[in-house]
Backbone and ligand atoms as CSV (ligand in chain L), in Angstrom:
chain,resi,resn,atom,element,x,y,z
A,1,UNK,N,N,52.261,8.351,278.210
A,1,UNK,CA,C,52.532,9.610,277.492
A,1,UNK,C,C,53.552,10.462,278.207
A,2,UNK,N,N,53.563,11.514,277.624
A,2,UNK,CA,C,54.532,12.666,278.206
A,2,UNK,C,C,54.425,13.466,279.491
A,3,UNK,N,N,55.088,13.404,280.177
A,3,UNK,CA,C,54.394,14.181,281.205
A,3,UNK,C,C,55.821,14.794,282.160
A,4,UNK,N,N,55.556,16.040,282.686
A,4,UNK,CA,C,56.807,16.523,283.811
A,4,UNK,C,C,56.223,16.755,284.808
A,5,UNK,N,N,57.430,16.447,285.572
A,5,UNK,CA,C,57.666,16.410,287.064
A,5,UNK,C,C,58.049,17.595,287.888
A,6,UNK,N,N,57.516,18.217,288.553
A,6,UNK,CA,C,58.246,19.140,289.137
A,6,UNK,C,C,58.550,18.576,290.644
A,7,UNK,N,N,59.922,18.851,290.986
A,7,UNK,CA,C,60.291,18.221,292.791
A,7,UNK,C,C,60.381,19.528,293.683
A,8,UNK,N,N,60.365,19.519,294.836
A,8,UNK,CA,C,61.216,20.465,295.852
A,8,UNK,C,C,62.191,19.339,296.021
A,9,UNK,N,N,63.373,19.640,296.519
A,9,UNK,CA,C,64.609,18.776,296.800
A,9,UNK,C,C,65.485,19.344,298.102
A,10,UNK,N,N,65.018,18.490,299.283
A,10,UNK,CA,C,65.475,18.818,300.309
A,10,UNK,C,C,66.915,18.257,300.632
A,11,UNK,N,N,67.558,19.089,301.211
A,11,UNK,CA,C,69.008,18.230,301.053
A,11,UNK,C,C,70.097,19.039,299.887
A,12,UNK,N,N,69.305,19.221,298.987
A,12,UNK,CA,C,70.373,19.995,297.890
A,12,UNK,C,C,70.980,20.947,298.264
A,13,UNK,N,N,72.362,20.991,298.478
A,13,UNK,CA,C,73.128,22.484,299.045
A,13,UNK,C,C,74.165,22.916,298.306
A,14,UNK,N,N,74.686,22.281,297.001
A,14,UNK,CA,C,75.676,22.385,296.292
A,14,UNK,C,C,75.636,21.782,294.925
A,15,UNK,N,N,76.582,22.644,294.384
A,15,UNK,CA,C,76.829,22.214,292.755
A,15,UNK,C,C,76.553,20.472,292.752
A,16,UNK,N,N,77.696,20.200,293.350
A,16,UNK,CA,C,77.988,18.556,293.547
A,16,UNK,C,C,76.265,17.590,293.553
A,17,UNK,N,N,75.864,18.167,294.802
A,17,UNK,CA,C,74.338,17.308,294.694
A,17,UNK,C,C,73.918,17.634,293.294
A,18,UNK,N,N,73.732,18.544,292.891
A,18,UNK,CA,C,73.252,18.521,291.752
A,18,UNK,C,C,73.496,17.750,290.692
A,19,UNK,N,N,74.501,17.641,290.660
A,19,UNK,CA,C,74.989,16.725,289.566
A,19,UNK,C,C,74.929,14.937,289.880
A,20,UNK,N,N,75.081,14.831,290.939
A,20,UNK,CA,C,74.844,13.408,291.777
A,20,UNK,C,C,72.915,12.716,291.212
A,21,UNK,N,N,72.123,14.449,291.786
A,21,UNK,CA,C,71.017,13.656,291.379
A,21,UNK,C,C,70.349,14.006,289.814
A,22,UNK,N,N,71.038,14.787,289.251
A,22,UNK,CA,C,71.185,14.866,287.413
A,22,UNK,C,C,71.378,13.510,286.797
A,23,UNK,N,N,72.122,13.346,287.383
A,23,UNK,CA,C,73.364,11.829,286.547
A,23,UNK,C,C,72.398,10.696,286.761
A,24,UNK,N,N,72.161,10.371,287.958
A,24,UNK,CA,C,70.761,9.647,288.270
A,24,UNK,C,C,69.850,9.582,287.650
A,25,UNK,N,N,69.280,10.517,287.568
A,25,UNK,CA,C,67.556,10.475,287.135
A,25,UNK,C,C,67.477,10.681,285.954
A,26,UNK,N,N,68.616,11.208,285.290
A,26,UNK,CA,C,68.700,11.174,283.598
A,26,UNK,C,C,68.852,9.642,283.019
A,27,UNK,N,N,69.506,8.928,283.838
A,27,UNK,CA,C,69.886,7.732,283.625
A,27,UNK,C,C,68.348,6.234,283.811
A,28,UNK,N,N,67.854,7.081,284.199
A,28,UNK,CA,C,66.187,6.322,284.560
A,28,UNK,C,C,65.430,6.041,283.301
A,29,UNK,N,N,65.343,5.338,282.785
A,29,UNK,CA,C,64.633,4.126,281.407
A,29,UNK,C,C,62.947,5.411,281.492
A,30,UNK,N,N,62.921,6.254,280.742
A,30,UNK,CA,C,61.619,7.060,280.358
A,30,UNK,C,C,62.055,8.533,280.989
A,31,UNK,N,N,63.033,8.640,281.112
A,31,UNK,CA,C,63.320,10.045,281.690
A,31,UNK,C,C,63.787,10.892,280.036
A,32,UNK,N,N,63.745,11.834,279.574
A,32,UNK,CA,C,63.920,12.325,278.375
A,32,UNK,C,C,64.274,13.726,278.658
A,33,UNK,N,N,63.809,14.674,279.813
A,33,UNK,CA,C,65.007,15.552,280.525
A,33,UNK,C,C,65.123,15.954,282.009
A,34,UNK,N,N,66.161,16.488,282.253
A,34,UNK,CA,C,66.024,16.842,283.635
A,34,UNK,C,C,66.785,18.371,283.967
A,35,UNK,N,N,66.429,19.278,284.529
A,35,UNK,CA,C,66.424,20.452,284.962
A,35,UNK,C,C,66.799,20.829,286.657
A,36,UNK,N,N,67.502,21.201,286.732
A,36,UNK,CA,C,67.545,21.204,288.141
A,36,UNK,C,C,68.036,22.811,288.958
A,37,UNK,N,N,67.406,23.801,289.105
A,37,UNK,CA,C,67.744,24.737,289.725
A,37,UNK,C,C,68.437,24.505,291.675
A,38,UNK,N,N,69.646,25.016,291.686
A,38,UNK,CA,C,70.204,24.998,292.871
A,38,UNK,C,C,69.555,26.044,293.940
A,39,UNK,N,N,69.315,26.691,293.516
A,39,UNK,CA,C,68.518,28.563,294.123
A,39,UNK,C,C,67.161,28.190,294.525
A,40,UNK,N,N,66.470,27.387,293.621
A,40,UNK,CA,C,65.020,27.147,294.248
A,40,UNK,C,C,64.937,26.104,294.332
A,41,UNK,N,N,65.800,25.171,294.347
A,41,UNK,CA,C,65.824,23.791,294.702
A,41,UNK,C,C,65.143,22.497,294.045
A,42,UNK,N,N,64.220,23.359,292.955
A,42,UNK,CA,C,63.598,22.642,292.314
A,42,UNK,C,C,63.773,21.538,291.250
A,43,UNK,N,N,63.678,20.935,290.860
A,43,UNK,CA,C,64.053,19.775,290.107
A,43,UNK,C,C,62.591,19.805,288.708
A,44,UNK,N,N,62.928,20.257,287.252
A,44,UNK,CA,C,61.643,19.992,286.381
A,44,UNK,C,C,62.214,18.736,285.636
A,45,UNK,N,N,61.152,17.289,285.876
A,45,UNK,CA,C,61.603,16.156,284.695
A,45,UNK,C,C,60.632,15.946,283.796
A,46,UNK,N,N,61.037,15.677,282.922
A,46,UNK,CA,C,60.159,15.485,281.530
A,46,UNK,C,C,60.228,13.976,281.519
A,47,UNK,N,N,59.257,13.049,281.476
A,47,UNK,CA,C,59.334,11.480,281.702
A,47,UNK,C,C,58.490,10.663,280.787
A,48,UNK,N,N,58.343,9.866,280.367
A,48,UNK,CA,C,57.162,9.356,279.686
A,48,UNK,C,C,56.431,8.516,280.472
A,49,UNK,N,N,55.564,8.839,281.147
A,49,UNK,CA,C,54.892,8.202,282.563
A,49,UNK,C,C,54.459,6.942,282.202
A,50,UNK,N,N,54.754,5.866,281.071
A,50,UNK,CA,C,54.332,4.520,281.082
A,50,UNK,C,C,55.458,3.987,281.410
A,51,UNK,N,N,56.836,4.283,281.528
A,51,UNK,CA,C,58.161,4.210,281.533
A,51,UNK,C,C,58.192,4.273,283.089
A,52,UNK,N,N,58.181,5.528,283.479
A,52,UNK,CA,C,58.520,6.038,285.181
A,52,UNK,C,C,57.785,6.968,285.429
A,53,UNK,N,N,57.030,6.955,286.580
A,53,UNK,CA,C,55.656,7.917,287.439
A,53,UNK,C,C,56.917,9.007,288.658
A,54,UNK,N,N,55.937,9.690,289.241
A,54,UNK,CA,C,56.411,10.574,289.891
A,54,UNK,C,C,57.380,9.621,291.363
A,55,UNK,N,N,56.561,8.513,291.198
A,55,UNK,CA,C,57.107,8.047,292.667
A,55,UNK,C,C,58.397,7.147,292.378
A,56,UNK,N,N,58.515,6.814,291.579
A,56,UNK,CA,C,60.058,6.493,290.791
A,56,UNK,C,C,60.840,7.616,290.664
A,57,UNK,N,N,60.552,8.501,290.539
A,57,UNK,CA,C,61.550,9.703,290.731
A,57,UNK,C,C,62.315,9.633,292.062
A,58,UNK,N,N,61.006,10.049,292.899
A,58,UNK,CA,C,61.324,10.590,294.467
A,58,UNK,C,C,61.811,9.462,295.016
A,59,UNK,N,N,61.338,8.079,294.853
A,59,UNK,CA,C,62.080,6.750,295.149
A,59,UNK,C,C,63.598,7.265,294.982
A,60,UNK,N,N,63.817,7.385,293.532
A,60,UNK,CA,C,65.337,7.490,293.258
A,60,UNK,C,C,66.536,8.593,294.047
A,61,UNK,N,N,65.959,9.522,294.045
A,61,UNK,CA,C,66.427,10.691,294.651
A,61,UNK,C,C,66.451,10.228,296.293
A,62,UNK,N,N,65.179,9.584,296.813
A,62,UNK,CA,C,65.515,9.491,298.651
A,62,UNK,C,C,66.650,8.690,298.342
A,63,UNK,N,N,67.100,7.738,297.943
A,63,UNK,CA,C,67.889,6.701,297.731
A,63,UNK,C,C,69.236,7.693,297.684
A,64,UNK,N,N,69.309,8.460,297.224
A,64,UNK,CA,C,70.113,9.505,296.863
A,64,UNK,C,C,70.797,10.265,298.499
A,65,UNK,N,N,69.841,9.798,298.992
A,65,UNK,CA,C,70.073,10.933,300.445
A,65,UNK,C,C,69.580,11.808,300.874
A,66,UNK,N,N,68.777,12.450,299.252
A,66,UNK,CA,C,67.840,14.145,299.545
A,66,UNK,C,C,66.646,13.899,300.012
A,67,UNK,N,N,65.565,14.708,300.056
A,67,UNK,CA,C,64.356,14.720,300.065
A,67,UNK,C,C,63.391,15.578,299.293
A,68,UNK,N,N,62.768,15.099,298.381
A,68,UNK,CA,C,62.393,15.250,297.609
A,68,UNK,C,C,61.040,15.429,297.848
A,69,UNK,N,N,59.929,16.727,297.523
A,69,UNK,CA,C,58.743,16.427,297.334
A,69,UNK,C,C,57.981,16.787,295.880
A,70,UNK,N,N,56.926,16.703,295.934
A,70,UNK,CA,C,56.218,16.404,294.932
A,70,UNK,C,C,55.450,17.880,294.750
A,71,UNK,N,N,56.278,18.864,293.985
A,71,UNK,CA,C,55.990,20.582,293.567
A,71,UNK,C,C,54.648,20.428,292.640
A,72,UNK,N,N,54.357,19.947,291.816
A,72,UNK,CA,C,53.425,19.779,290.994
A,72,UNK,C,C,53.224,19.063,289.826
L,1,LIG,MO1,MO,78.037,19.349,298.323
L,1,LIG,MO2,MO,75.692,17.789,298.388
L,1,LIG,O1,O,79.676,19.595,299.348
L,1,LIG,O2,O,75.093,16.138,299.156
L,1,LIG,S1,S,77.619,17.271,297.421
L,1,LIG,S2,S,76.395,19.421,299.835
């Protein structure tokens, strides 16, 4: 079913990351949106969790370079 993700995203310091890990995780097979505040660092994804779970996210994103935790 439906379900969102909220991240902290360690590492994010600029427009650029943002868009690096946008382009990414939008691109993830059950991802349907992604949100990403630069100011609070937070990351909200909307996913269909039979598709991709929280740890496929944060998988994707360390891969990325950032660090990512698990907001709620
Ligand atoms: Mo910006 Mo982010 O110059 O990894 S792209 S800090």
């Amino acid at each position: 079913g439906n379900d969102t993700t909220i991240l902290a995203i360690g590492g994010m310091t600029c427009a650029s990351c943002v868009k690096t890990i946008q382009s990414a995780v939008e691109f993830l097979p059950g991802v349907t949106s992604v949100n990403i505040n630069l100011l609070t660092t937070q990351a909200s994804i909307k996913h269909d969790q039979n598709l991709v779970g929280p740890r496929d996210l944060i998988a994707k994103i360390e891969e990325l370079g950032y660090e990512p935790q698990l907001y709620s």
